[in-house]
Every structure is written in structure tokens, then in C-alpha cells.
Rosetta silent file (secondary structure, phi, psi, omega in degrees, C-alpha in Angstrom):
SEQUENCE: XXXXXXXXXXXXXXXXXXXXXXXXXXXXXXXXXXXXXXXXXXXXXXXXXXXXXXXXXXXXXXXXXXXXXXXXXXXXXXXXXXXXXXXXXXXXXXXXXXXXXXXXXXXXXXXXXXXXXXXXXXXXXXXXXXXXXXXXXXXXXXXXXXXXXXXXXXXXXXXXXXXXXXXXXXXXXXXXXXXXXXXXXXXXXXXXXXXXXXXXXXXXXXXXXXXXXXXXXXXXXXXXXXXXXXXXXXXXXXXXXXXXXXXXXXX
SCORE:     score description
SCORE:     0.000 S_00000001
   1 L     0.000  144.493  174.897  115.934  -29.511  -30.347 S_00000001
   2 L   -66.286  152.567  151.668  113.622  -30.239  -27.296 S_00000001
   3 L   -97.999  167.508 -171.465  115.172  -30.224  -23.808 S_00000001
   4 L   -66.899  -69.863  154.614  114.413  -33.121  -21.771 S_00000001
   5 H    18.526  -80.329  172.228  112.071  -30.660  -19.847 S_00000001
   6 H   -96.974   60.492 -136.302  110.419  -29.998  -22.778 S_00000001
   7 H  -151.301  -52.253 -153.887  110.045  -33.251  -23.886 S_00000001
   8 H   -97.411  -47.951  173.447  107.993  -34.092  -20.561 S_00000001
   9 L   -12.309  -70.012 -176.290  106.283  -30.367  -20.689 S_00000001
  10 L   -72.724  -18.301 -152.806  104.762  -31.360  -24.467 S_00000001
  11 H   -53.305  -25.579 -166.131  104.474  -34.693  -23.965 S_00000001
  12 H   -66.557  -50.344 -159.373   99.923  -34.503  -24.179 S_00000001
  13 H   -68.076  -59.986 -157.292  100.792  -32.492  -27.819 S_00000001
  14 H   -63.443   -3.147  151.418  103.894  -34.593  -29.109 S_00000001
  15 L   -77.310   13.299  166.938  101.662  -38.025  -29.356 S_00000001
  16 L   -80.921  120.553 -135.932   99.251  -36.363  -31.289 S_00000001
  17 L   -92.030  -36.566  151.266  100.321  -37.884  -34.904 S_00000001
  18 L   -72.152   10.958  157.323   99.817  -34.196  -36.584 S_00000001
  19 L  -101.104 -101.309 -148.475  102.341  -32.267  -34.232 S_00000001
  20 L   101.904  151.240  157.972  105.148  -35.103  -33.313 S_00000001
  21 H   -49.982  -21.396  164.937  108.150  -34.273  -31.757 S_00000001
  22 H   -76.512  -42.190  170.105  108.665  -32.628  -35.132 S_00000001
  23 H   -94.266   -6.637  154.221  106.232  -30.197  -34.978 S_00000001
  24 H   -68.863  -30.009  179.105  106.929  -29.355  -31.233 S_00000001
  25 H   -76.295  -27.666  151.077  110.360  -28.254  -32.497 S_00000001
  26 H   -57.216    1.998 -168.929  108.622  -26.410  -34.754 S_00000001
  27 H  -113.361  -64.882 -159.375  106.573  -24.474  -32.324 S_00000001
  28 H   -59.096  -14.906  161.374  109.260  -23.905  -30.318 S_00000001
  29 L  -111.278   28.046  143.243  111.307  -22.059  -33.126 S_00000001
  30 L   -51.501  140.202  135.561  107.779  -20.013  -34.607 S_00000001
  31 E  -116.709  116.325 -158.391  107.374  -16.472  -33.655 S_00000001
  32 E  -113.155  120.390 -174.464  104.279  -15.542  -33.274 S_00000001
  33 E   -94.300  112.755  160.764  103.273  -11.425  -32.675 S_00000001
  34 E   -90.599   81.921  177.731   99.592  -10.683  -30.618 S_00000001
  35 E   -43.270   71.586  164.719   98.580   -7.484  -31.568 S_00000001
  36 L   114.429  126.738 -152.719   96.577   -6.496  -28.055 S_00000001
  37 L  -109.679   61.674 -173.117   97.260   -8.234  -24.557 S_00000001
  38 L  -126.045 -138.062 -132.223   93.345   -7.747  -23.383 S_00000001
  39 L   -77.509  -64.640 -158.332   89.882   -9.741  -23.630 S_00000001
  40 L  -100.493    2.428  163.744   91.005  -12.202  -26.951 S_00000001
  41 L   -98.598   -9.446 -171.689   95.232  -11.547  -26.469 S_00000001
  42 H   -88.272  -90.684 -111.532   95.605  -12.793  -22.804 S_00000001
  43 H   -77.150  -19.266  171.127   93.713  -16.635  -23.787 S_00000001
  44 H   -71.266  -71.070  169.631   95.915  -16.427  -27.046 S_00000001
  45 H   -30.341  -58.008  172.994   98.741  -15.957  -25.298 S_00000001
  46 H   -62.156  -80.262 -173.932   98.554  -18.222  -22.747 S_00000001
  47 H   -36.170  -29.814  161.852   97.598  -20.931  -24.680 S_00000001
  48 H   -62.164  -47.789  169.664  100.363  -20.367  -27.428 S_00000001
  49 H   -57.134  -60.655 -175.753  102.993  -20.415  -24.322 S_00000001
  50 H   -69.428  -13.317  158.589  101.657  -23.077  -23.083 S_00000001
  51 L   -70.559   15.092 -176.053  101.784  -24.795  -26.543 S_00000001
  52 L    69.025    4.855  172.008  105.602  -24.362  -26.970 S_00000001
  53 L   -34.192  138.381 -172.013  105.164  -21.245  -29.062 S_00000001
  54 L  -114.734   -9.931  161.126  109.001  -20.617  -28.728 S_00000001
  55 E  -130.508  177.712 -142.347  108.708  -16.645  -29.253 S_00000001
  56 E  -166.922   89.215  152.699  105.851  -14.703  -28.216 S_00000001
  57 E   -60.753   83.649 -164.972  105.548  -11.037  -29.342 S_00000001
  58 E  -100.458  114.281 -173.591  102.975   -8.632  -27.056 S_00000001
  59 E  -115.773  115.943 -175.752  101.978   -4.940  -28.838 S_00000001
  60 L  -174.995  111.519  149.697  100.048   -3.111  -26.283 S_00000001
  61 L   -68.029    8.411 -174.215   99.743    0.413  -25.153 S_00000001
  62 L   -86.443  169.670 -173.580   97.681    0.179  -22.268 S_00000001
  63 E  -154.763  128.390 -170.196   98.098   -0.070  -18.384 S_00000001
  64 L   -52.430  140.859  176.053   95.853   -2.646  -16.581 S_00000001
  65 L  -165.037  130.228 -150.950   92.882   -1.146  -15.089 S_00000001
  66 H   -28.978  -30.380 -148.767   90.259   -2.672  -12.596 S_00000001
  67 H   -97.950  -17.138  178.913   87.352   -3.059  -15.597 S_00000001
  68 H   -49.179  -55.292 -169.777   90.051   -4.759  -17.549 S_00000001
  69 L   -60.168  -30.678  177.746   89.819   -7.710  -14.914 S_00000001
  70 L   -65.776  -28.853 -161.206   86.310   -9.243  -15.671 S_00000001
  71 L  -135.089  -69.299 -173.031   87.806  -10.553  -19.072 S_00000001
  72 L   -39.399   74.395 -170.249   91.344   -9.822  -19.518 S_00000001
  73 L   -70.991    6.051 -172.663   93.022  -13.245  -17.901 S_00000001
  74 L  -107.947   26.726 -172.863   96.537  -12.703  -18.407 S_00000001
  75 L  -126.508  123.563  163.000   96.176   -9.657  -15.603 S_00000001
  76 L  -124.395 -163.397  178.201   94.977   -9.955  -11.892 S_00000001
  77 L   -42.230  -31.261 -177.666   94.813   -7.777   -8.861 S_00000001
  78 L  -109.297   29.241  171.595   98.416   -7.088   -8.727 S_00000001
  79 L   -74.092  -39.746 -152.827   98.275   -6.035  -12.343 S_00000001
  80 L   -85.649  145.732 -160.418   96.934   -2.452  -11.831 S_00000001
  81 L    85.728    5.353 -178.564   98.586   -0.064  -12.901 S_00000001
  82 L  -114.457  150.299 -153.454  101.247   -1.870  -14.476 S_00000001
  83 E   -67.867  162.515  172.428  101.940   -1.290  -18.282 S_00000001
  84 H   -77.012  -60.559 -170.638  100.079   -4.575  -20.028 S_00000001
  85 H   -48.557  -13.140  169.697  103.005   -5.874  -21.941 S_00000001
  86 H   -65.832  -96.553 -167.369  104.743   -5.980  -18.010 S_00000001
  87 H   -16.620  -32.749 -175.552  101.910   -7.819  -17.177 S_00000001
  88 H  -113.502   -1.858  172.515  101.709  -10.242  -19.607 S_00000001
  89 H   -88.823  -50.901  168.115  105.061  -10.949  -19.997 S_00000001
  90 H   -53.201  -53.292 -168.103  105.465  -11.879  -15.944 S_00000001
  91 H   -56.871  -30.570  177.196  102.117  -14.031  -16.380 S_00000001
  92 H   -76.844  -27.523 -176.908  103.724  -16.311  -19.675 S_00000001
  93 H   -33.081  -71.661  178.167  107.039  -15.759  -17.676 S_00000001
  94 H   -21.339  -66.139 -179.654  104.883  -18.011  -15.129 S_00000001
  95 H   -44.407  -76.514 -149.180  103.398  -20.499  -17.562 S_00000001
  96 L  -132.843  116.523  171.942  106.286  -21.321  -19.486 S_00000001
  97 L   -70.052  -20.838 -176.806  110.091  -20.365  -18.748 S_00000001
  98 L   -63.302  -55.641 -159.756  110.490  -21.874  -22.128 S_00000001
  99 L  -102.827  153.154 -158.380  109.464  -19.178  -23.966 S_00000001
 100 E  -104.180  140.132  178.702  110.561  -16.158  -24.609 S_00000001
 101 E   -66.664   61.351 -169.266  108.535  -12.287  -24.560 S_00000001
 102 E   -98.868  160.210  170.700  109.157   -9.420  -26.279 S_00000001
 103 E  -111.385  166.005 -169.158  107.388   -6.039  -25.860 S_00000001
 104 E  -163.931  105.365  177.265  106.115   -3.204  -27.587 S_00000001
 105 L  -118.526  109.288 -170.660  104.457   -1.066  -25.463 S_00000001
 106 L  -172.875  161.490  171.890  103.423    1.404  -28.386 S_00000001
 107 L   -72.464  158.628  122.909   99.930    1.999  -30.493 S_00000001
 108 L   -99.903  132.417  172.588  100.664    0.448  -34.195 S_00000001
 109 L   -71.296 -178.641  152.690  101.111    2.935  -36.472 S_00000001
 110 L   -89.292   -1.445  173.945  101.263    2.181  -39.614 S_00000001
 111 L   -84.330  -48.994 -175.501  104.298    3.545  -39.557 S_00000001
 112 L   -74.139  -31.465 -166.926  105.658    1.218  -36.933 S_00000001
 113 H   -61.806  -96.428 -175.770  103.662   -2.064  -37.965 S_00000001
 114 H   -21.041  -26.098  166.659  105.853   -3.214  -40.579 S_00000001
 115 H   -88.846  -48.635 -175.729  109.003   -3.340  -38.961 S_00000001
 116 H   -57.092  -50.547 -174.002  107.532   -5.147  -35.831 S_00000001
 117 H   -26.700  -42.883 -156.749  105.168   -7.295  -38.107 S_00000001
 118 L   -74.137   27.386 -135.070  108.083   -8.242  -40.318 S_00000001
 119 L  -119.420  -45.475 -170.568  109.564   -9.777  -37.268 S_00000001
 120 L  -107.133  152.502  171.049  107.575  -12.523  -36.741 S_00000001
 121 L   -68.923  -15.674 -136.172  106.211  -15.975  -38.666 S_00000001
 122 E   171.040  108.677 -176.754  102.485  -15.413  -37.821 S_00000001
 123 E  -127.914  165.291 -142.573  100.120  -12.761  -36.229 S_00000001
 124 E  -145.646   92.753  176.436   97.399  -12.962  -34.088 S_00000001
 125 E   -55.708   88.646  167.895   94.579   -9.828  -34.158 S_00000001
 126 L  -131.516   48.138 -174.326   93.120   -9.148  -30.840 S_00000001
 127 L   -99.783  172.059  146.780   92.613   -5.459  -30.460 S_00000001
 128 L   -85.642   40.564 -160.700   89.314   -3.551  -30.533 S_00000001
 129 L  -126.846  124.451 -154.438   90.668   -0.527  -32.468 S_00000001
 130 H   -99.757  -19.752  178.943   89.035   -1.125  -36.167 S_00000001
 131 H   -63.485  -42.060 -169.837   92.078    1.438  -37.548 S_00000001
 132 H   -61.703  -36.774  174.454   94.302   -0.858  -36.020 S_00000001
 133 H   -46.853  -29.435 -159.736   92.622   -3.874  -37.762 S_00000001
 134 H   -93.785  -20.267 -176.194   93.076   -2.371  -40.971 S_00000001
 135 H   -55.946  -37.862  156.934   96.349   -1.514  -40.500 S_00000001
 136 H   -60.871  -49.177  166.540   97.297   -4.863  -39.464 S_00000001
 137 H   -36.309  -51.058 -168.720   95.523   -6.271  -41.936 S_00000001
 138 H   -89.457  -44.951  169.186   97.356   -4.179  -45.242 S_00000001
 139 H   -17.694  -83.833 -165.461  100.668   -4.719  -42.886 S_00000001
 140 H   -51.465  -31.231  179.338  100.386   -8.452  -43.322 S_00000001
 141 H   -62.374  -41.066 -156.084   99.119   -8.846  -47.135 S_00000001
 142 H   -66.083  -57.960 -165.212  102.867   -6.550  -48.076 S_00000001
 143 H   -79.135  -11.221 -177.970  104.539   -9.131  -45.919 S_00000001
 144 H    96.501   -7.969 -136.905  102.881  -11.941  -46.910 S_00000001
 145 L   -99.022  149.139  160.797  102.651  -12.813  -43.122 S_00000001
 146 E   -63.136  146.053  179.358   99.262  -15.264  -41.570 S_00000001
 147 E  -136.525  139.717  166.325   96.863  -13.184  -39.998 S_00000001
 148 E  -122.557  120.538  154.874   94.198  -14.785  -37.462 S_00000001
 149 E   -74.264   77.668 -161.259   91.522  -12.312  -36.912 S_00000001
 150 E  -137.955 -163.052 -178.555   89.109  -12.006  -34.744 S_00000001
 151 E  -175.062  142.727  172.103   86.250   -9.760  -32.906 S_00000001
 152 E  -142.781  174.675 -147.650   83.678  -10.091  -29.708 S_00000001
 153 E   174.784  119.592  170.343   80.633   -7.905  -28.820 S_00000001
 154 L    17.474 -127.781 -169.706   78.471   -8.705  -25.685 S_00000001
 155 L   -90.155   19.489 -159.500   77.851  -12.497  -26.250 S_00000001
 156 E  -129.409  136.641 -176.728   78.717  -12.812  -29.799 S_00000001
 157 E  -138.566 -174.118 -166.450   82.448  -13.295  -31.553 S_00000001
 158 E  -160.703  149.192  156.735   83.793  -13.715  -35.197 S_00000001
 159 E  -171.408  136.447 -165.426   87.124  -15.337  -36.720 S_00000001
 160 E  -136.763  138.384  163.281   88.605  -15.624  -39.751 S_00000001
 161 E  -105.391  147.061 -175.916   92.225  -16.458  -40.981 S_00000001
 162 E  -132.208  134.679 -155.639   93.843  -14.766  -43.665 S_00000001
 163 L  -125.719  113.937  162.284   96.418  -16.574  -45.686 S_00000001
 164 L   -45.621  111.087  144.796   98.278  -13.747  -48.626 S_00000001
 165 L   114.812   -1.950  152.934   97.874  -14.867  -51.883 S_00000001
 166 L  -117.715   30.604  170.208   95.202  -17.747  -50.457 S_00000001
 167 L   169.282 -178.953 -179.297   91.866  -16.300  -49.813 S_00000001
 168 L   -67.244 -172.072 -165.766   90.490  -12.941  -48.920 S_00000001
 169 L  -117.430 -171.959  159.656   91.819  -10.377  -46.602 S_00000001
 170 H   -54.017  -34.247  163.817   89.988   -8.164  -44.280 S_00000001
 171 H  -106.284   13.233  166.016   88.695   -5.225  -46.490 S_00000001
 172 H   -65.251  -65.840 -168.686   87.822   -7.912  -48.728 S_00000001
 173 H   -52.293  -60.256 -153.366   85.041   -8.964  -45.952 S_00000001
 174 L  -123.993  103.886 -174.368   84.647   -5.337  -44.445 S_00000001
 175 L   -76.618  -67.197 -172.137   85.959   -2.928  -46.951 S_00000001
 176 L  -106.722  120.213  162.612   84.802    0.389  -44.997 S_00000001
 177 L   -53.060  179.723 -163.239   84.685    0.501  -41.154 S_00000001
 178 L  -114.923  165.709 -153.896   81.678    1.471  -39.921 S_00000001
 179 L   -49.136  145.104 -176.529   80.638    5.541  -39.182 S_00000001
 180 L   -79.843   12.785  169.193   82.636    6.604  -36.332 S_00000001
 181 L   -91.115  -15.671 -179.536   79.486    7.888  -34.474 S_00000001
 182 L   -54.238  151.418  165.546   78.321    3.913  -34.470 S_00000001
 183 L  -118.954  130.308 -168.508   79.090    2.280  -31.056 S_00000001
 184 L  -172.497   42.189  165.046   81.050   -0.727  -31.018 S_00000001
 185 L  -105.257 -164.275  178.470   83.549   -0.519  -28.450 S_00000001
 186 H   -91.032  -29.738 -179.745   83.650   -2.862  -25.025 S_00000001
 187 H   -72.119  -23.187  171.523   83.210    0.094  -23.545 S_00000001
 188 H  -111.807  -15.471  179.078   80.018    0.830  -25.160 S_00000001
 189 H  -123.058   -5.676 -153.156   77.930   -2.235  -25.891 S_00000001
 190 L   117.044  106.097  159.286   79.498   -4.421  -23.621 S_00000001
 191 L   177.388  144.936 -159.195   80.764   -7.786  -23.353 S_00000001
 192 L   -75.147  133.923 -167.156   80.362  -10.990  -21.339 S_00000001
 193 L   -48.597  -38.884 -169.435   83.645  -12.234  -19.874 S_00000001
 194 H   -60.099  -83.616   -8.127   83.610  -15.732  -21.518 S_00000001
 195 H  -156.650  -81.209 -162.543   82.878  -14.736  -24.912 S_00000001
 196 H   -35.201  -36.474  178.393   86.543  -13.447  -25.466 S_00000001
 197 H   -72.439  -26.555 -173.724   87.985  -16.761  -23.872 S_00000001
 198 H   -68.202  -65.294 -174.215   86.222  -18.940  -26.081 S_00000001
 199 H   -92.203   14.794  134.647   87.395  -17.166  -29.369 S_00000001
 200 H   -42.500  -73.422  175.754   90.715  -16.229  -28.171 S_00000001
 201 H   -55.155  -35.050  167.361   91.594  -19.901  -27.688 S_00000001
 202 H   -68.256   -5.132  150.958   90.283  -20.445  -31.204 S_00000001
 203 H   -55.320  -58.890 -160.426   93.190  -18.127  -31.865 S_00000001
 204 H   -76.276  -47.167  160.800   95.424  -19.845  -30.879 S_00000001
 205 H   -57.970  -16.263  145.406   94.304  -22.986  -32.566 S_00000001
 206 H  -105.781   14.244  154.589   94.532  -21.814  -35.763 S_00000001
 207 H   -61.877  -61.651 -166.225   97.511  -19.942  -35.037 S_00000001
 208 H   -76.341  -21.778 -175.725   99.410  -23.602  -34.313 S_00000001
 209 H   -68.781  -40.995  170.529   97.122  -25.134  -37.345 S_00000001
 210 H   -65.372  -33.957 -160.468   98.847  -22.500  -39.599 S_00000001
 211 H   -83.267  -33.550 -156.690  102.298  -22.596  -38.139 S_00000001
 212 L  -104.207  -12.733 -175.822  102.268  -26.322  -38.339 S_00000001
 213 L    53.144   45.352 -165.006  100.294  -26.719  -42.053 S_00000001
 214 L  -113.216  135.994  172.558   97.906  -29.127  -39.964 S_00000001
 215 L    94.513  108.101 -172.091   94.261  -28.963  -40.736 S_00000001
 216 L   -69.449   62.745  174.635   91.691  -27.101  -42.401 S_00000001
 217 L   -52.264  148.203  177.380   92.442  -23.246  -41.240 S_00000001
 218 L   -49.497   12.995 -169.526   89.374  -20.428  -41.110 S_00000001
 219 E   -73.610  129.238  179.459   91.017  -19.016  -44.895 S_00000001
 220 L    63.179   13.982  157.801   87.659  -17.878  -46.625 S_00000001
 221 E  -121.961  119.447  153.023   84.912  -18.809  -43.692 S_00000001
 222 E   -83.657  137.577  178.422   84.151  -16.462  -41.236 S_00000001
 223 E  -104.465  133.509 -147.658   83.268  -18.154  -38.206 S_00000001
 224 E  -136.522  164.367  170.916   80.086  -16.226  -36.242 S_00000001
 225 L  -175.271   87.787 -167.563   79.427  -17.647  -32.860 S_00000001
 226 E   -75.045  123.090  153.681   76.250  -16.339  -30.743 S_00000001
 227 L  -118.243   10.990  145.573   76.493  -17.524  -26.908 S_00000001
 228 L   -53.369  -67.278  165.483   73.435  -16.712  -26.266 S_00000001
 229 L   -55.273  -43.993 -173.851   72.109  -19.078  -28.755 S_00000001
 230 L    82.116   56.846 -173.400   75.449  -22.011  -28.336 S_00000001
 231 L  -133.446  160.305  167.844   75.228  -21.624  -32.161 S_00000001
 232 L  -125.529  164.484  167.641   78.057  -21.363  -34.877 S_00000001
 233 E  -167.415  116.147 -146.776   77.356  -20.193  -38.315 S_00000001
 234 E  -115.594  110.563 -172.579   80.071  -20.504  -40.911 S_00000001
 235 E   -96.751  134.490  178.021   79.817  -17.449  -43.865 S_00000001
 236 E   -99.434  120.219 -168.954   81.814  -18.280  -46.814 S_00000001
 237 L  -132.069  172.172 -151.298   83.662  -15.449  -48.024 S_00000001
 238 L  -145.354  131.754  152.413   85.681  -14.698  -51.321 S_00000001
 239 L    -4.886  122.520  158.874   88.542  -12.401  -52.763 S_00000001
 240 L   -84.013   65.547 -178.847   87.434   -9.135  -53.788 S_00000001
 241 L   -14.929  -50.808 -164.825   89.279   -8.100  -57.134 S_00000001
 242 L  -103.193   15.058  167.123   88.819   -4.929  -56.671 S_00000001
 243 L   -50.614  121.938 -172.463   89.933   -4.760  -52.731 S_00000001
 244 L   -83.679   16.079  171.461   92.481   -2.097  -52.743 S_00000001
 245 L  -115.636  -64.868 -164.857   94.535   -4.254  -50.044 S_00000001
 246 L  -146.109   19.502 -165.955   94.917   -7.087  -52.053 S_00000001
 247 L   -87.553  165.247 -165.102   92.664   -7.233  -55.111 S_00000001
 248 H   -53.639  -45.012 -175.724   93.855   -6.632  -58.937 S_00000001
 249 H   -46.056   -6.530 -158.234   93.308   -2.757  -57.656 S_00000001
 250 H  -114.137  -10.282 -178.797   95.875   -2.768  -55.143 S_00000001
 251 L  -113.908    0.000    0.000   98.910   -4.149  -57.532 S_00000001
């Protein structure tokens, strides 16, 4: 049940006739886990808090650090040096009192991912670490669990949702990472602060689109987005039988 609080809090969302006061109470019991609280996990976060998300799950080994600050919004000045998951847990603290934080200030292993994963209704992909991706990735097809996905690179981003057992996964699209002498970190090519907020927040909106069964979620389009150009370009992608995540090969 809403509190009167949140009642007046939600009020913009609960007239929209596909949330309702029914589907704010629904937000507010979803737990949702954001795998990395940096460029495309702070604009998830916040925006998920401020949506009535009611738990909020932050996995992030990191400690705030000055370069961090051009993109990473759920961190300021009196961040550094403070573990992220501190950090980003005082800033939703801020937002929304409603909702509640837990942390995991740890790498996921693959060892570890399955017990936090299995934890939550719904995860939310923002790291740059392509091991982690896949890891997340095989995590969630076992559990069954929504995966939102996403990736940015100087002015350019990508996002896809992945629903088990209703469209492809992640090694469907990208089977094999790419050689580990390639450069494709932030740290190496680059990237323009906005780029993350724009397809962060499209995190989050198909995060509540999933949680809520509202809508025509990213399952089988990758969504491309140049912002250099102000262009989208929507790839249609398809199961891979023989994906070894979630393809005839893998059962």
C-alpha cells in the first residue's frame, strides 16, 4: 500500500492509465539490481528511485574518482574517495527516503552473481567490463531474471532487453567479445558526458516497462543511437540455436 506521502510523491506517474495506483504499488514492492553505479548506473538509478522502485540494489567495486565526475551523476565533489555504492546510496537516500539501498561493494564473479542476481525481480547492465556482461548475461538466462542491457562509446550508445525464454540473449547478439588488445574502454576511446544520461534513462524505462508488463520492451531490437548524427537505428535481432547461453546447445 501507498503512504499518503507517496500518494502525493507519484501522483505525475499514478494518472498515467498504464501505471495506476496499481502499478505504483507495484514499483514500490519490485527489486530491481544495477550492476555498476557509474556513467549509465547513476541516471538508472536515480530515475528508478525517483519512480517508486521500492528496492534498489547497487554492485560496484570502485571508489569515486575526479574523472568519474564529467559523467557519473549520482557522485559530486564530496564523493571522492568514497566507495561508489556509499555514494550512491546517500545520493537515492536524498531523492527518495522511500526506497530502500542495498550494497555490494564487490566485482561479480561468477561465482558471486547468482546469489546476488537471484535476489532481485529485474536487472539493469551498466558496467563497462565485457566479462562482466557475459557473466551477467548467462547469470540471468539460469534465473530466468529481465536483463536491460546497455553500452556507450564517445557519442554513440546501444540497448537491448533480454526477456529468458522470449528473445535472444547477449551471446546470441555478440557471441565472442572482442580481442583483448582492441580498445574499448572509457578510458581509452572516450566518451561524451551526455551520451550515458540519455541511454541510462532509457534504462530505466524499460526497466519499469518490464516490471509493469506495459509496452513494447527492446526484446529482439537493439537500439543504436549516434549523437553526433541525433539518429536512432533499430537492428532486429534473433535467437541463436546454437548460443551456448541459451540456444538448443546450452540445454
Amino acid at each position: 500500500m501507498l503512504t499518503v506521502d507517496e500518494e502525493a510523491r507519484y501522483a505525475r506517474q499514478i494518472v498515467i492509465p498504464e501505471i495506476g495506483k496499481e502499478g505504483q504499488e507495484k514499483l514500490k514492492s519490485s527489486r530491481v539490481l544495477i550492476i555498476g553505479a557509474g556513467g549509465l548506473g547513476s541516471p538508472s538509478a536515480m530515475y528508478l528511485a525517483c519512480a517508486g522502485v521500492g528496492t534498489i540494489g547497487i554492485v560496484d567495486e570502485d571508489t569515486v574518482s575526479i574523472s568519474n565526475l564529467q559523467r557519473q551523476i549520482l557522485h559530486d565533489a564530496d564523493s571522492l574517495g568514497m566507495k561508489k555504492v556509499e555514494s550512491a546510496k546517500r545520493t537515492l537516500g536524498r531523492l527518495n527516503p522511500h526506497v530502500r539501498v542495498e550494497t555490494y561493494d564487490t566485482r561479480l564473479s561468477r561465482e558471486r552473481a547468482k546469489d546476488i542476481i537471484a535476489r532481485y525481480d529485474l536487472v539493469v547492465d551498466a558496467v563497462d567490463n565485457l566479462k562482466t556482461r557475459y557473466i551477467v548475461n548467462d547469470t540471468c538466462q539460469e534465473l530466468g531474471k529481465p536483463l536491460i542491457e546497455a553500452g556507450v562509446m564517445q557519442f554513440d550508445g546501444m540497448i537491448l532487453t533480454i526477456l529468458p525464454g522470449k528473445g535472444p540473449c547477449f551471446r546470441c547478439i555478440f557471441p565472442h567479445p572482442p580481442p583483448e588488445d582492441a580498445p574499448w574502454t572509457a578510458q581509452e576511446m572516450g566518451i561524451f558526458a551526455a551520451i550515458p544520461g540519455i541511454i541510462g534513462c532509457m534504462e530505466a524505462v524499460e526497466a519499469v516497462k518490464v516490471l509493469l508488463d506495459i509496452g513494447s520492451p527492446l526484446s529482439g531490437r537493439l537500439l543504436l543511437f549516434s549523437g553526433l548524427d541525433m539518429t536512432w537505428h533499430e537492428v532486429k535481432a534473433s535467437q541463436d540455436p546454437n548460443c551456448k547461453t541459451c540456444g538448443k546447445e546450452s540445454s
